[in-house]
C-alpha positions as CSV (number, residue, x, y, z in Angstrom):
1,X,92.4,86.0,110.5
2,X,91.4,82.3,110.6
3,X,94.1,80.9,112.8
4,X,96.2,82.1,116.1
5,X,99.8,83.4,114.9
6,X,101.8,82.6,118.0
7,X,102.9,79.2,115.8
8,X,104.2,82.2,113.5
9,X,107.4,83.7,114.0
10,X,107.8,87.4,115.2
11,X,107.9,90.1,113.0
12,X,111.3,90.9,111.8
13,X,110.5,93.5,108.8
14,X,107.7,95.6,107.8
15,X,107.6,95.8,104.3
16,X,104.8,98.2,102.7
17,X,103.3,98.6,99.5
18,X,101.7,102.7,99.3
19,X,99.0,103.3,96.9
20,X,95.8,102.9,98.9
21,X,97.8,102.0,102.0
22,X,99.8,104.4,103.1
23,X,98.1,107.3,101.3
24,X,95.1,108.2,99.8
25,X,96.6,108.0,95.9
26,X,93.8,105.4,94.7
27,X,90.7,107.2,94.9
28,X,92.8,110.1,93.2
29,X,93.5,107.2,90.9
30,X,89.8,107.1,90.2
31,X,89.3,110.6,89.9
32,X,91.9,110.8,87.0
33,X,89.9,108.3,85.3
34,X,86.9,109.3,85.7
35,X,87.1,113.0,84.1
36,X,88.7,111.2,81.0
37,X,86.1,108.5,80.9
38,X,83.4,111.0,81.0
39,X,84.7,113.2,78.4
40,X,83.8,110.3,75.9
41,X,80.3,109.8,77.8
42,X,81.7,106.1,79.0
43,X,80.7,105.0,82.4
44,X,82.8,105.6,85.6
45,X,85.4,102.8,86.7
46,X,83.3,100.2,88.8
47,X,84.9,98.1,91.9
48,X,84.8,95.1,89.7
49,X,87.5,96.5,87.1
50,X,89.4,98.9,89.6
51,X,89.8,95.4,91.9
52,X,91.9,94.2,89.0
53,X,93.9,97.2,87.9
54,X,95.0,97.8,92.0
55,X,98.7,97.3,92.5
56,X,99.5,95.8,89.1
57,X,102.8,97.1,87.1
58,X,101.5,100.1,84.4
59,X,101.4,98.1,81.4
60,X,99.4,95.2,82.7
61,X,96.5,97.1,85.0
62,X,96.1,99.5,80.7
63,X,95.7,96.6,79.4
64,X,92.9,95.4,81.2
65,X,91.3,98.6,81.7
66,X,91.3,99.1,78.3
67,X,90.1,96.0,76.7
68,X,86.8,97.3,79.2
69,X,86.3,100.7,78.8
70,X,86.9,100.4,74.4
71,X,87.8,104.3,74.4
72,X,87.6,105.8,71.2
73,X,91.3,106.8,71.4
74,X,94.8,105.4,71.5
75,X,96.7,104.3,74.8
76,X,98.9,107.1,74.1
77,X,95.7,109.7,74.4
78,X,94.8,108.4,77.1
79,X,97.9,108.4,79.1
80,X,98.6,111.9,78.4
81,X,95.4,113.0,79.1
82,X,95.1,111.2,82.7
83,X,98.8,112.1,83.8
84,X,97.8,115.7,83.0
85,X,95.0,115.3,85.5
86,X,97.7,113.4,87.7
87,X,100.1,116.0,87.3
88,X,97.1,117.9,89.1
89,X,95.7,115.8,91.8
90,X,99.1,113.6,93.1
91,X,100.8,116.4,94.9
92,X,97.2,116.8,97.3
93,X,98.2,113.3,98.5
94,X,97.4,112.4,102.1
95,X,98.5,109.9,104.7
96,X,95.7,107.3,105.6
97,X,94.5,106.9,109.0
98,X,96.5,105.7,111.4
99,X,99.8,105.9,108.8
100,X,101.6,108.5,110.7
101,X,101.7,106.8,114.3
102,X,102.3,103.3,112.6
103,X,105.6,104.6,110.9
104,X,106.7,106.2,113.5
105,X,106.4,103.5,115.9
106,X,107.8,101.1,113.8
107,X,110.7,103.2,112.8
108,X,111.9,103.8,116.5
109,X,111.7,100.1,117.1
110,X,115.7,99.3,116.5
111,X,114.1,95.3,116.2
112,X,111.9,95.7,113.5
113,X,113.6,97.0,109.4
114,X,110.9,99.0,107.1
115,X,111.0,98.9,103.5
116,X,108.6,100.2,100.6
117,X,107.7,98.3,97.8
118,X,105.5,99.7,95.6
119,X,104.2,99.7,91.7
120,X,104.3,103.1,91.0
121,X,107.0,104.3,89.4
122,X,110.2,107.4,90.1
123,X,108.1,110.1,88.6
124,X,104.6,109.6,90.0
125,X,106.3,108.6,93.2
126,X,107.8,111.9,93.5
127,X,104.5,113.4,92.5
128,X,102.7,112.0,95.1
129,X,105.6,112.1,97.6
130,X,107.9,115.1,97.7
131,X,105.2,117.2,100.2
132,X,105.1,114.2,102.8
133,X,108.8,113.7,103.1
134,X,107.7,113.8,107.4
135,X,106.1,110.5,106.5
136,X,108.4,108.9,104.4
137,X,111.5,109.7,105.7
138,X,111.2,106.8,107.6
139,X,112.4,104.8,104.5
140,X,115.7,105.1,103.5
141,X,116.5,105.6,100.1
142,X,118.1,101.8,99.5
143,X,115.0,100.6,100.8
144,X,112.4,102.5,98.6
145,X,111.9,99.6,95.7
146,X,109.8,101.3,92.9
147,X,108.0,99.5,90.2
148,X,110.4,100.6,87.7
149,X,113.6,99.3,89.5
150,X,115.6,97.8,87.0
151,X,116.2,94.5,89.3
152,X,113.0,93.3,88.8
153,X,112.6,91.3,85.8
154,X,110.1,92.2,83.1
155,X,106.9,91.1,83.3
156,X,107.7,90.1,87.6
157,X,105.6,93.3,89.3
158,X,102.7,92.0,91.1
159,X,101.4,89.4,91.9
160,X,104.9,87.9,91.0
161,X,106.7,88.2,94.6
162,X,109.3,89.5,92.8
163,X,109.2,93.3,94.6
164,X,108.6,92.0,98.0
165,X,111.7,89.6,97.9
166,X,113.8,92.4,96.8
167,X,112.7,94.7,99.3
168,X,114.0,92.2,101.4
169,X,117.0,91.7,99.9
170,X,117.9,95.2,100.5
171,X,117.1,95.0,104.8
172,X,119.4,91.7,105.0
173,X,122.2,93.5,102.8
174,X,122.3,95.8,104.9
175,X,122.4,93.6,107.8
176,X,125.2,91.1,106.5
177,X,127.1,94.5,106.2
178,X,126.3,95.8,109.8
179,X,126.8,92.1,111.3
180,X,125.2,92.5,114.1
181,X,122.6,90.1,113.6
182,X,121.2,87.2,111.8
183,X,119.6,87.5,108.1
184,X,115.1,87.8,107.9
185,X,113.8,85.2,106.3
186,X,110.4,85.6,104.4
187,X,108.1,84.2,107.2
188,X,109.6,87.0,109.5
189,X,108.5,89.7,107.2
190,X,105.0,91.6,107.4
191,X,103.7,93.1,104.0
192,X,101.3,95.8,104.4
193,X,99.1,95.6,101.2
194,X,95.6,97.2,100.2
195,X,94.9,95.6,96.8
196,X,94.3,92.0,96.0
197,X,97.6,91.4,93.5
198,X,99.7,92.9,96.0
199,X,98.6,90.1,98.7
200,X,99.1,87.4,96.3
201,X,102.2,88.7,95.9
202,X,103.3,89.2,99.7
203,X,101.8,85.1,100.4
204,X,104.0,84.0,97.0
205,X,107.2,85.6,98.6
206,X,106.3,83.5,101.7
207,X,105.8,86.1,103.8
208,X,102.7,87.0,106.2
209,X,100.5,89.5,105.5
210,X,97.8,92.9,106.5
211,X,95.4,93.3,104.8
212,X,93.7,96.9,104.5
213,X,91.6,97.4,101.6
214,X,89.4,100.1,100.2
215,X,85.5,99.8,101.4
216,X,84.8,99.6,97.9
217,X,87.1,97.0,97.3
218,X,86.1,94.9,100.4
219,X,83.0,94.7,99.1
220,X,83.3,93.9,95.6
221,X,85.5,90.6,97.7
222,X,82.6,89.9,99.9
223,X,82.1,86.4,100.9
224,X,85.9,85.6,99.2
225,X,87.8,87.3,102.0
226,X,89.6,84.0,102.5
227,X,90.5,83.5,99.4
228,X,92.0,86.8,98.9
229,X,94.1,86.1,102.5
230,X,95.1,83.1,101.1
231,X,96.7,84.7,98.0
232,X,94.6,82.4,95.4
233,X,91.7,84.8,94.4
234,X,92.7,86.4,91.2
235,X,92.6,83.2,88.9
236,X,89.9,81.8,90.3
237,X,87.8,85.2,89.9
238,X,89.4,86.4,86.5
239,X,91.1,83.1,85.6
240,X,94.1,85.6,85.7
241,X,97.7,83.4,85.3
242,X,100.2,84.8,88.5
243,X,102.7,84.5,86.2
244,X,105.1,82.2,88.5
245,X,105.0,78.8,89.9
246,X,105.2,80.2,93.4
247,X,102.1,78.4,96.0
248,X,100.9,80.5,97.7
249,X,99.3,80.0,101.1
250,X,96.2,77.9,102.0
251,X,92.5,79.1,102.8
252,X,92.4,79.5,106.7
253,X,96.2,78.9,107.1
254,X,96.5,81.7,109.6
255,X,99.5,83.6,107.3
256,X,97.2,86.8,106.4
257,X,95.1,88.9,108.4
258,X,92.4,91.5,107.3
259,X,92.4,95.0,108.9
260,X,90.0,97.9,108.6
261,X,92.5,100.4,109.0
262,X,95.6,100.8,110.6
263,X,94.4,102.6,113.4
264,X,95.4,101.0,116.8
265,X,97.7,98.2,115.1
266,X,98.0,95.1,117.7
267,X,101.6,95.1,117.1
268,X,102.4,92.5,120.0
269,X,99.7,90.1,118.2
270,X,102.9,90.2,115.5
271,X,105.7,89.3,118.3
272,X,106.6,93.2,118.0
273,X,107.0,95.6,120.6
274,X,105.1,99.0,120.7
């Protein structure tokens, strides 16, 4: 966004997170919330608390959301009544604009490796998956990384790079096996993220970065769009620890770029090929 990327190398991987970015899960998110929130006459989710919950591991986004909404019922309550509503709303997922033609391209590309890395875990990925198998086919099953994978540590979802550097890890085993060329580093990946944690976490694994966010989200982050690029915005908004001594990147440092949508993505800005 700030700088040009030719002094970047070209896009190797495309590695992409899918809540809010790939389909339309997070307002349906919201929804959920919303009818449970209401039925003990609390307010409806604002930007300002959604911003933080957005592509955090389970445990981690309730506890924040709960220390603010101060329901007047257990976690437990409230989980099974909001996955009832999931149960209802996931499987009327759609694809995002411009999803479709993106995957596609990229997938019949034989110089550019795909890979999903996303928070949610096997069940509610199947909820919100198993009537768009056309779109994710694309993604082979050893390189669909879930937030409940057993290889990443405890504690490690994001912001921790932990999922990103996995997903990885999955595209160059498969390449070491194949040997027909050499191994992706980090800077040759793209992550394809719509929340905040989850662009912290792409910059931490050293990797560049789109950002897509919600409208809603963009502007609660108006003014701090560099910032969030930069991967350093969640402690210095919420004085929330990363939970790793990873550095990210640097205001300006050209690493991350914002996009409205994926609509018409400029893949040879990224040293890919259409």
């Amino acid at each position: 966004m700030s700088q040009a990327t030719s002094q970047l190398p070209p896009i190797r991987a495309c590695l992409f997170d899918m809540d809010g970015l790939l389909i339309d899960s997070e307002d349906l998110y919201t929804v959920c919330t919303n009818e449970t929130l209401r039925k003990y006459d609390k307010p409806d989710l604002p930007w300002n608390i959604k911003a933080q919950l957005q592509g955090r591991p389970g445990p981690e986004a309730g506890k924040i959301f709960h220390d603010w909404a101060q329901l007047p019922i257990t976690r437990e309550d409230f989980l099974q009544q909001t996955s009832a509503l999931q149960q209802k709303y996931f499987p009327s997922t759609q694809p995002l604009p411009g999803v479709r033609d993106l995957l596609k391209t990229l997938d019949a590309n034989p110089n550019v490796h795909i890979a999903l890395a996303t928070s949610s875990n096997k069940n509610n990925f199947g909820l919100k998956t198993k009537h768009l198998e056309d779109v994710f086919s694309v993604f082979e099953q050893q390189h669909r990384i879930l937030g409940d994978d057993p290889r990443i540590p405890s504690g490690k979802g994001k912001p921790a790079p932990d999922i990103y550097l996995l997903a990885l890890s999955t595209i160059n085993e498969r390449i070491r096996k194949e040997g027909k060329e050499k191994e992706i580093t980090p800077a040759e990946c793209l992550v394809f993220e719509d929340s905040v944690p989850g662009v912290e976490s792409g910059r931490r694994a050293g990797m560049q970065v789109v950002w897509c966010p919600h409208p809603g989200l963009l502007n609660e982050y108006k003014g701090r769009e560099e910032e969030v690029l930069s991967g350093t915005s969640i402690m210095k908004q919420y004085g929330v620890s990363s939970g790793g001594s990873e550095v990210p990147g640097k205001v300006g440092d050209g690493w991350a770029r914002l996009h409205m949508t994926l609509e018409d993505f400029p893949y040879k800005s990224y040293g890919m090929e259409a």
